[in-house]
C-alpha positions in Angstrom: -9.7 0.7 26.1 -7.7 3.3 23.6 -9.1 5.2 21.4 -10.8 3.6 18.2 -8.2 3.4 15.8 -8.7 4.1 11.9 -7.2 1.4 10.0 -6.6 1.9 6.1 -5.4 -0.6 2.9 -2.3 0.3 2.3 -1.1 1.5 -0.7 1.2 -0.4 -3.2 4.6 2.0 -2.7 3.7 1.2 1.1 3.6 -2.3 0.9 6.8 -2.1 -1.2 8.8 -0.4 1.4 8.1 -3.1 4.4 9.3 -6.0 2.0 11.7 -4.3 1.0 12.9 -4.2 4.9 12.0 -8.0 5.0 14.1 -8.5 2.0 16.8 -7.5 3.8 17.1 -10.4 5.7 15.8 -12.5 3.7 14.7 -12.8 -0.1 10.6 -13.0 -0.3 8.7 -14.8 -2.8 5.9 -13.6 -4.9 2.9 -15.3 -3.2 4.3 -14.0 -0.2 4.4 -10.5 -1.5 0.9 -11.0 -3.0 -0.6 -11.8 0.5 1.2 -8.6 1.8 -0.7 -6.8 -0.7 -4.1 -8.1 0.3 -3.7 -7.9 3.9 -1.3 -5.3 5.0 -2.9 -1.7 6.6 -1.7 1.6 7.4 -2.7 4.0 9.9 -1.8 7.1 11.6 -2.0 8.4 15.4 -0.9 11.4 17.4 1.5 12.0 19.4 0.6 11.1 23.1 -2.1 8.8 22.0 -2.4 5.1 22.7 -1.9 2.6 20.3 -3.0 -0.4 22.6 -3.5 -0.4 26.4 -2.7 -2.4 29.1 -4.9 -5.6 29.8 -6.0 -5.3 26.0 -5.4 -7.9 23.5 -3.4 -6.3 20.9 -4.6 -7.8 17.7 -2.0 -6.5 15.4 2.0 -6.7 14.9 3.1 -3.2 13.7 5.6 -1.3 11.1 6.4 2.1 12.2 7.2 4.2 8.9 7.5 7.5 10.7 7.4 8.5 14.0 8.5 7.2 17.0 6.4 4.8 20.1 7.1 3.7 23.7 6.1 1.0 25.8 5.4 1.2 29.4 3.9 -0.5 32.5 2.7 0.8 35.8 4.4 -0.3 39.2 2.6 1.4 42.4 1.3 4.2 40.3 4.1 5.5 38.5 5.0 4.7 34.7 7.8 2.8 33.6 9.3 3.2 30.4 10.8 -0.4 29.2 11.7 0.3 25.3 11.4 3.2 22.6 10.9 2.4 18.7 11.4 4.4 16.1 11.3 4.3 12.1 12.0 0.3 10.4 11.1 -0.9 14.0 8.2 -3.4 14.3 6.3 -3.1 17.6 3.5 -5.3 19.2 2.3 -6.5 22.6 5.5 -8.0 24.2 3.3 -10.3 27.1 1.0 -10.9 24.7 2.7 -11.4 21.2 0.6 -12.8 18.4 -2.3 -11.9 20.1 -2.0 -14.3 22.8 -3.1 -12.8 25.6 -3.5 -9.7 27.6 -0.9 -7.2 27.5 1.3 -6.2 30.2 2.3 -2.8 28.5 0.9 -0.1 26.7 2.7 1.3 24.2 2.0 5.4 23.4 3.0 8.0 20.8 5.9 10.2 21.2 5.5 11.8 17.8 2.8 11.9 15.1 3.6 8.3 14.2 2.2 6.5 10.8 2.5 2.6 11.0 1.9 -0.1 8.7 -0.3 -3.1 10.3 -1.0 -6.8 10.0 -3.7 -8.8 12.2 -2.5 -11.5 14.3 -4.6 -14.0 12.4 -3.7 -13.0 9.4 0.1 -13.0 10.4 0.2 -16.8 12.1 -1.8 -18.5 9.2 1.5 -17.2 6.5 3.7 -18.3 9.5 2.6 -22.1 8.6 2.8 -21.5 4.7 6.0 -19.2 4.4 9.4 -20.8 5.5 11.1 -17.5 4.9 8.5 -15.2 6.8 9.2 -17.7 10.0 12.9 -16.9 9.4 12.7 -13.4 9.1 11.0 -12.6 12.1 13.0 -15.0 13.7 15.9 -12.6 13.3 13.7 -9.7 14.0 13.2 -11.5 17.3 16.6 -12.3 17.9 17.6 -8.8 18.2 15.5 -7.5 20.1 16.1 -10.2 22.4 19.8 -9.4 22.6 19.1 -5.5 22.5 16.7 -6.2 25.5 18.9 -8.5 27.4 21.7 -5.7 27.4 19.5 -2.8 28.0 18.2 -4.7 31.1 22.2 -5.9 31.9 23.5 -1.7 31.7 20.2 -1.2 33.7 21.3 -3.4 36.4 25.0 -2.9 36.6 25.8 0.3 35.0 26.5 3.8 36.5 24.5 6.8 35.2 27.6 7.4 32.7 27.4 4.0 31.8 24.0 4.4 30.7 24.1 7.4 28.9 26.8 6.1 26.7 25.1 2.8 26.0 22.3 4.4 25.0 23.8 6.6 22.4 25.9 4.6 21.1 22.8 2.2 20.3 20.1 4.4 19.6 21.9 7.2 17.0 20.4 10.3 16.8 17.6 9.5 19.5 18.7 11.8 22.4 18.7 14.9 19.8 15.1 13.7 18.7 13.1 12.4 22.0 12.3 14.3 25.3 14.7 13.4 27.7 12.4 12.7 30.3 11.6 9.6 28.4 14.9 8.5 28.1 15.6 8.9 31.7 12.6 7.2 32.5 14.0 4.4 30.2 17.7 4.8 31.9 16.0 4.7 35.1 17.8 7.9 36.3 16.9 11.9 37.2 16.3 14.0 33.9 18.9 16.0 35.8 21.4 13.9 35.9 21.2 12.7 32.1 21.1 16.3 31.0 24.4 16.9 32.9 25.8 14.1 31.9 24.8 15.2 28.0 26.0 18.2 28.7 29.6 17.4 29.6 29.4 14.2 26.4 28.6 17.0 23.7 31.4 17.9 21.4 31.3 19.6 17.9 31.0 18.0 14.9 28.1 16.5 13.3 24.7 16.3 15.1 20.8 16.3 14.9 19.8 17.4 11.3 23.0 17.2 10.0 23.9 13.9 10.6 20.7 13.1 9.3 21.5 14.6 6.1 25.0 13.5 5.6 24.0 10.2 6.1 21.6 10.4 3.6 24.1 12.0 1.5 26.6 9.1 2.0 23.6 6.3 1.2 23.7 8.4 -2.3 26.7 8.7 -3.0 28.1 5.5 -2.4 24.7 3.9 -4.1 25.5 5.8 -7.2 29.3 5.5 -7.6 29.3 1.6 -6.0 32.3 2.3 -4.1 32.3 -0.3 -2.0 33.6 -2.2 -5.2 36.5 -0.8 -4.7 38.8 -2.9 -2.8 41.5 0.3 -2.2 38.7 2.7 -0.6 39.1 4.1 2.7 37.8 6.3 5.2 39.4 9.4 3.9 39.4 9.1 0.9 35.3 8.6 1.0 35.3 11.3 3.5 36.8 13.6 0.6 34.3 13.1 -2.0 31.7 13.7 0.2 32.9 17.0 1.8 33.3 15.5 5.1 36.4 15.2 7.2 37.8 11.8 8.3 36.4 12.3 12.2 33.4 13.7 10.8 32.6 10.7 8.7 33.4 8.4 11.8 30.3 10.6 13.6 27.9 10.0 10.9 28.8 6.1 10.1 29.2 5.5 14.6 26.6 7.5 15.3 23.9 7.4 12.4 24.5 4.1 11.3 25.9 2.3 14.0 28.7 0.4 12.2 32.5 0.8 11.8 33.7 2.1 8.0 34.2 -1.7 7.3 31.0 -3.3 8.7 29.3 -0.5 6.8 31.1 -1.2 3.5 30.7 -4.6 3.8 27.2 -4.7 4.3 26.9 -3.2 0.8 29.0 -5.6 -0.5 27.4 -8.3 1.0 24.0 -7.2 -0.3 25.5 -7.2 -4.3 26.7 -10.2 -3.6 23.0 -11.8 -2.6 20.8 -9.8 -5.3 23.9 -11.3 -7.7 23.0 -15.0 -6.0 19.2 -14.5 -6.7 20.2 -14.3 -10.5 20.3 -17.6 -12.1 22.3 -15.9 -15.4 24.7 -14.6 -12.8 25.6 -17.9 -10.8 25.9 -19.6 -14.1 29.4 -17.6 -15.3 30.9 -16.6 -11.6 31.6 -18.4 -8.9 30.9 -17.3 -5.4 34.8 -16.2 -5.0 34.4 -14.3 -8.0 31.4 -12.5 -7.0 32.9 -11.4 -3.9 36.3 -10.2 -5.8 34.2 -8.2 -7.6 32.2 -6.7 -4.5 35.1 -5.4 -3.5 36.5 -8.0 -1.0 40.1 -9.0 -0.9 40.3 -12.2 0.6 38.3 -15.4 0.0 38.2 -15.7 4.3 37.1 -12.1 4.3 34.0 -12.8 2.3 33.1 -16.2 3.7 33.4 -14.1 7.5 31.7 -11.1 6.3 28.6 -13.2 4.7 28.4 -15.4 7.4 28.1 -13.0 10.1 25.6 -10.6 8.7 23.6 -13.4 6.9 23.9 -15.4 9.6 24.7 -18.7 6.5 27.5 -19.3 5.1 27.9 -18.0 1.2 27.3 -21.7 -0.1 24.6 -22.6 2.9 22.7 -19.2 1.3 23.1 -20.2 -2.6 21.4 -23.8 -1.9 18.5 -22.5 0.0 17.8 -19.9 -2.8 17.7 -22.9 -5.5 15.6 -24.9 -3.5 13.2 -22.2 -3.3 13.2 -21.6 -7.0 12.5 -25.4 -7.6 
């Protein structure tokens, strides 16, 4: 069995910060929010130690806040790593989710890691009283399924290039951060050969903590200012005001973010446009065509497209379910 763990009630600002990422994909209501408050617990391990084990039920679905974990199996005595999560990730058994049975995996620190938690009970009784809880983890689900089904596809098919570039190109910032054993281990290749292969991939421009910071830099400034309401902005020009060249604000937003300047932009704009849809004073002078002129978008078809594919609804299809959860 792992170690006993010390689980704590977690503080208000804490329980703010994982609705908030729930918000995200979809708006929560206030008894929802109240349950989170009653039932939601934070914790803290160190690095290398075991969060659940193998053929152990894990009781809990978890939040990392900081830190990163890894799950692994044995086959014939050696460990296999089979996925790495970091910060805004939630993690849990995968063989047994929801507590359903033994797990398969255990899942270890690689770093001090502090998580938020909530018991598997606890979790499937709001499942049957909280449509939007269901939906939300529905899409949490979702992608991991994809990200899973693609790790497992560059696995199979890919070369040790292949695999290298896949993984950086969906984990930012990771092979600055994590040992590269582990990542090999995940790769399933030689530490050798991924450290070559690094080695010959690495150009200048901007990496480790300063893609962290110019990231954050370009949250700020584009929070503050609202830029993305700008229908004329572009890549160079945003570059400008925030002391970056063009190629190095492609780094940050490819490699931090993982989006193109566009999906980026238009996640922002996207995001105004929803809080704006929550507001019943707002919906009642604009349109939806309106509110996305004012975001910033151009076109009618380029809002309906945009919404659609990171909302997964259509503009009007989001604006109905809203009311009907305010009736």
């Amino acid at each position: 069995m792992s170690k006993q763990l010390q689980y704590n009630k977690a503080e208000s600002e804490e329980v703010g910060y994982v609705l908030n990422v729930l918000s995200r994909v979809h708006a929560v209501d206030a008894k929802l929010k109240e349950e989170f408050e009653n039932h939601l617990l934070r914790l803290s391990i160190k690095k290398d130690q075991i969060l659940f084990n193998e053929n152990e039920v894990c009781e809990y679905i978890y939040f990392i806040v900081k830190g990163a974990l890894m799950g692994c199996t044995t086959h014939n005595k050696q460990k296999i790593t089979t996925y790495i999560s970091v910060e805004n990730d939630f993690v849990s058994s995968i063989s047994g989710l929801h507590g359903s049975g033994y797990s398969q995996e255990y899942v270890v620190a690689v770093e001090d890691t502090d998580l938020l938690a909530i018991h598997n009970n606890e979790l499937n009784r709001l499942f049957a009283h909280h449509f939007e809880l269901n939906y939300i983890f529905r899409v949490v689900l979702e992608k991991y399924y994809k990200d899973a089904q693609q790790r497992a596809h560059i696995i199979r098919v890919g070369n040790a290039k292949e695999r290298y570039l896949y993984f950086a190109k969906t984990n930012p910032g990771y092979l600055d951060r994590l040992p590269l054993a582990l990542v090999a281990s995940l790769l399933n290749v030689k530490a050798s050969t991924l450290l070559s292969i690094k080695k010959n991939f690495s150009k200048p421009g901007v990496r480790g903590r300063d893609l962290e910071e110019s990231g954050r830099k370009l949250e700020l400034y584009v929070n503050k200012h609202q830029l993305f309401r700008h229908k004329d902005i572009r890549l160079h020009t945003l570059a400008q005001k925030i002391g970056l060249s063009s190629h190095e604000l492609s780094i940050v937003l490819n490699s931090y973010f993982n989006k193109s300047f566009i999906d980026y932009i238009n996640q922002y704009r996207v995001n105004w446009i929803k809080d704006s849809i929550r507001n019943p004073e707002i919906m009642q002078n604009f349109t939806l065509e309106a509110l996305a002129y004012s975001a910033g978008f151009s076109s009618r078809s380029a809002f309906y497209s945009s919404f659609k594919k990171l909302v997964g609804m259509s503009p009007v299809e989001y604006s109905k379910h809203i009311m009907k959860e305010k009736l």
